[in-house]
C-alpha positions as CSV (number, residue, x, y, z in Angstrom):
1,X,-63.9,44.8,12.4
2,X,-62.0,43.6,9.4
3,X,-58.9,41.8,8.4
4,X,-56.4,43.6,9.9
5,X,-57.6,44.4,13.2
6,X,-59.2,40.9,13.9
7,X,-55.7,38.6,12.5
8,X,-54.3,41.0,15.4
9,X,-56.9,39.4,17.6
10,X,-55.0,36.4,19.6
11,X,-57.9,33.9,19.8
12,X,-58.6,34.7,15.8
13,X,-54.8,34.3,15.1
14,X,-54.9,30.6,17.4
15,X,-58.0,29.5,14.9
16,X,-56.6,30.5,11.7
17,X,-53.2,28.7,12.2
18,X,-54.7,25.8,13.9
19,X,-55.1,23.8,10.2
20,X,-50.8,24.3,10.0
21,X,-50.5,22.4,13.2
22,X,-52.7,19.6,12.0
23,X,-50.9,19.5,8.3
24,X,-47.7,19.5,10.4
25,X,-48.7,16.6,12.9
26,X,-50.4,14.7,10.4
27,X,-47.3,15.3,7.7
28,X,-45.1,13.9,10.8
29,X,-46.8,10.1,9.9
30,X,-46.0,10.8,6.7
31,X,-42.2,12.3,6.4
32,X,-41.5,10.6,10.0
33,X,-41.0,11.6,13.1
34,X,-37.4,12.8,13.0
35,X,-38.9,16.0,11.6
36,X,-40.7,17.2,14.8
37,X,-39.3,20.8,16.1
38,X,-37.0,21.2,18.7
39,X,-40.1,23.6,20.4
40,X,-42.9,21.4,19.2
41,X,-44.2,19.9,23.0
42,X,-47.9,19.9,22.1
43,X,-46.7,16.6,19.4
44,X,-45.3,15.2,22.2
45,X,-47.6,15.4,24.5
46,X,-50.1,14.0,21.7
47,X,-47.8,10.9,21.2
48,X,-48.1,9.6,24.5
49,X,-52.1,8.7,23.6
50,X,-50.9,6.7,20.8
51,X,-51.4,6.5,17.2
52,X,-55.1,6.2,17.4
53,X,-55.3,8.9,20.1
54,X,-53.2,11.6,18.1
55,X,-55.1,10.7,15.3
56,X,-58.5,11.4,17.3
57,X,-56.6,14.3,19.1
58,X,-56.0,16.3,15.5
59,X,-59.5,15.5,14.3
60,X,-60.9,17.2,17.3
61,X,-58.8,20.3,16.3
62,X,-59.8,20.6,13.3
63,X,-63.7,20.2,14.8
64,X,-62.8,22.8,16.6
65,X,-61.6,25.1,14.0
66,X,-64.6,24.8,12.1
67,X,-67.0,25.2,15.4
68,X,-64.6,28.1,16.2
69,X,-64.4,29.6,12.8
70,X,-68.6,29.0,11.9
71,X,-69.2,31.0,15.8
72,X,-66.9,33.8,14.5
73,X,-68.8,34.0,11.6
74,X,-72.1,34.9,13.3
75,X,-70.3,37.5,15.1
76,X,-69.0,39.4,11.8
77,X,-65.4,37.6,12.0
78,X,-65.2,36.0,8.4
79,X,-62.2,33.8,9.7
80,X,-62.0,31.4,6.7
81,X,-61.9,34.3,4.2
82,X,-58.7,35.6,6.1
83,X,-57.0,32.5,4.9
84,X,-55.9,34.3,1.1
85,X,-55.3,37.7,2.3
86,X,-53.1,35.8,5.6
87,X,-50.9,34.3,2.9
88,X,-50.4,36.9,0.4
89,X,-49.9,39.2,3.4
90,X,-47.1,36.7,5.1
91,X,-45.3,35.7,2.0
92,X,-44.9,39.1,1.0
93,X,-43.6,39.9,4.7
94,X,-41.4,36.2,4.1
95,X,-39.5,37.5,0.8
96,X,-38.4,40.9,2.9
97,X,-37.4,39.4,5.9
98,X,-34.8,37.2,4.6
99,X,-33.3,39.8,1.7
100,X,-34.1,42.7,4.6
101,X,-31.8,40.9,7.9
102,X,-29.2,40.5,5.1
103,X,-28.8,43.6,3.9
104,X,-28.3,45.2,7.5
105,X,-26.1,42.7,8.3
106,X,-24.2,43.3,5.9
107,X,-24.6,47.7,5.6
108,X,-23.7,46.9,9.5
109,X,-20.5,44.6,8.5
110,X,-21.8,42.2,11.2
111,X,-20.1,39.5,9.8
112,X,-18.3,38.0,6.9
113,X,-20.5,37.9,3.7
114,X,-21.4,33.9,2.5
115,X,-20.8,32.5,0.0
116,X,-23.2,32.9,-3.2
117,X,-25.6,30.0,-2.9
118,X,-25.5,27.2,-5.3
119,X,-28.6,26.9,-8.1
120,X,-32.0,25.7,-7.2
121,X,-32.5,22.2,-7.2
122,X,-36.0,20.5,-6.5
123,X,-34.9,18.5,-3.3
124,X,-36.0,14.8,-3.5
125,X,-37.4,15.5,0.2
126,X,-39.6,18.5,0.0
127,X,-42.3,16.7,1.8
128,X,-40.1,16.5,5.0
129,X,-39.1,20.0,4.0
130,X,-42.6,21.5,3.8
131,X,-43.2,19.6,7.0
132,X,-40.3,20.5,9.3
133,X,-40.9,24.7,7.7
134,X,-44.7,24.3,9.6
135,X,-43.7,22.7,12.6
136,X,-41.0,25.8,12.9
137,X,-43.7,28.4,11.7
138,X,-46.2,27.0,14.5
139,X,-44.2,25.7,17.1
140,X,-41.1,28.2,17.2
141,X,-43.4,31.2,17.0
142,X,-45.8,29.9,20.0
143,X,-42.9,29.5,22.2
144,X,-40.4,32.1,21.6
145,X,-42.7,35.1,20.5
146,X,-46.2,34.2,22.3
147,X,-44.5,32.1,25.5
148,X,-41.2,34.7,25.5
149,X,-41.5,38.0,23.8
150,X,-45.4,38.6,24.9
151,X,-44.7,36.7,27.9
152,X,-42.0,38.1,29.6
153,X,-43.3,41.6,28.0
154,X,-46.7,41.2,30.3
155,X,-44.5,40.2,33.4
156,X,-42.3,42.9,33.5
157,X,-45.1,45.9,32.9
158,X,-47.0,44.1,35.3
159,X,-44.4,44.6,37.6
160,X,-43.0,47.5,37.2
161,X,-46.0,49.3,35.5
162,X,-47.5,50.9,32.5
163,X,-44.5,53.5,32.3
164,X,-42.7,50.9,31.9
165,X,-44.2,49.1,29.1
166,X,-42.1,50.0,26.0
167,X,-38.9,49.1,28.1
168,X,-40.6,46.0,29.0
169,X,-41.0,45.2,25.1
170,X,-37.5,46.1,24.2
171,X,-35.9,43.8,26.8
172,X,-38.5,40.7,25.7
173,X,-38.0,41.5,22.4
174,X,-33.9,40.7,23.4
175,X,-35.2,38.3,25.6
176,X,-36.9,35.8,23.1
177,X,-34.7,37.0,20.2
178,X,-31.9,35.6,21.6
179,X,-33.2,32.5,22.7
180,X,-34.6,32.1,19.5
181,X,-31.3,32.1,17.8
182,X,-29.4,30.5,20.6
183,X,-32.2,27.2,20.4
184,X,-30.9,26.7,17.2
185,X,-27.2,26.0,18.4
186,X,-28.4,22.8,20.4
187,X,-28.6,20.8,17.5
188,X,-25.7,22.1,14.9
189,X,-22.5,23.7,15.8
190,X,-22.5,27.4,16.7
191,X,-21.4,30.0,14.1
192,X,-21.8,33.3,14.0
193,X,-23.5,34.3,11.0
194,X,-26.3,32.0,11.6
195,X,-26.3,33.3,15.5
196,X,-26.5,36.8,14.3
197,X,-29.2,36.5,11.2
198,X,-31.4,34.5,13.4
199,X,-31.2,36.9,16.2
200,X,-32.2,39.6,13.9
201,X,-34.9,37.0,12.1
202,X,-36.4,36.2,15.8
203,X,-36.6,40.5,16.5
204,X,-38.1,40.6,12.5
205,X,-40.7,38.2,13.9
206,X,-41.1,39.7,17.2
207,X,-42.3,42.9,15.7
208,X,-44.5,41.1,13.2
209,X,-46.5,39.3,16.3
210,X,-47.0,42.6,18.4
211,X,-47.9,44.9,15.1
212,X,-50.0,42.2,13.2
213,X,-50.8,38.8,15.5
214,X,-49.6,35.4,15.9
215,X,-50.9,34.2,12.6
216,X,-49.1,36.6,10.5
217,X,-45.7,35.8,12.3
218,X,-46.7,32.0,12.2
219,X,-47.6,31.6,7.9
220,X,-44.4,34.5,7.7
221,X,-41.7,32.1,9.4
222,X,-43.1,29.3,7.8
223,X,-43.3,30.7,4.3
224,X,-39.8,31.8,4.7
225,X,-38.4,28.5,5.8
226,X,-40.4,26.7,3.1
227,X,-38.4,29.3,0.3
228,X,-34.9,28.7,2.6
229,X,-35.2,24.7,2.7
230,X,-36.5,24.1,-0.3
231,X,-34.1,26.4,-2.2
232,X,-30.6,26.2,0.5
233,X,-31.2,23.6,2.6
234,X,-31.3,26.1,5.5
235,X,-33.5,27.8,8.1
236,X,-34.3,30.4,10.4
């Protein structure tokens, strides 16, 4: 198999976004802690074995990646050679989605046109920045695409069957599109041209994890919010 059928692979998509996590945990000591994602549990849970423990707990990921990744290897998957193609793949799929959600919203006249952003500055923060874009890119797409869309996708074909399945996808597609956007509300003030481009953003993503993998959606939110907070200050 090659690139595009095994980054659709979940276990090869887990392994090739497992060294984001760790840049994201271990950029957390760095930037501080007031940068960890709203959907980030796994730091949490890391935290409570203290500093010496979350340190130990990120090597042993990144031991794992390479045992992982070397395995893969002997069985044709050439995982560390994804890593160029992943990114040139994602940023390319980054750049459309945010000019892409934009343009239907407004051909559809969802809402009220912004304002025309201000120039691009170099932010005196972009550490934080590039931190808090990987925590959303990891964290965010485990939980609302894997945990949600795939999730509640598998539950309701399993219980209502196979002629049911592209039903069951549309309605977790909703599903985890609109908790995706809705998340976002429980830490800023709700409006509705951020509720409706990140609604749209979470279905972008959605059909980026079933048509290409976790990884892809993972390095394509996280590219984009490293382009949106280091240029606007903003996010998906």
């Amino acid at each position: 198999m090659g690139y595009f059928s095994d980054t659709r692979r979940l276990g090869v998509s887990f392994v090739l976004t497992l060294p984001l996590l760790v840049a994201y945990q271990i950029g957390l000591l760095s930037v501080g802690f007031d940068a960890l994602n709203g959907a980030d549990f796994v730091t949490r849970m890391l935290l409570k074995l203290g500093g010496v423990g979350f340190l130990v707990a990120n090597a042993s990921l990144l031991v794992v990646f390479g045992l992982t990744a070397a395995a893969m290897k002997g069985k044709g998957t050439a995982v560390t050679g994804y890593f160029v193609p992943l990114l040139i793949e994602s940023g390319l799929y980054a750049v459309g989605l945010g000019y892409g959600v934009l343009a239907i919203m407004r051909e559809v006249q969802l809402v009220a046109w912004p304002a025309a952003a201000s120039a691009w500055t170099f932010p005196p923060d972009v550490l934080a920045r590039l931190v808090i874009s990987a925590g959303a890119g990891f964290h965010e797409e485990l939980v609302f695409r894997v945990g949600i869309f795939l999730g509640v996708g598998a539950l309701l074909t399993r219980l209502f069957g196979d002629d049911w399945k592209g039903l069951a996808a549309v309605i977790a597609l909703v599903v985890s599109s609109l908790a995706f956007s809705l998340a976002h509300f429980t830490a800023e003030p709700f409006a509705w041209f951020p509720f409706w481009f990140r609604l749209l953003a979470g279905a972008a993503f959605g059909g980026l994890c079933f048509a290409r993998g976790f990884a892809v959606a993972v390095y394509t939110h996280a590219l984009y919010d490293i382009w949106v907070l280091l240029a606007h200050g903003g996010g998906a």
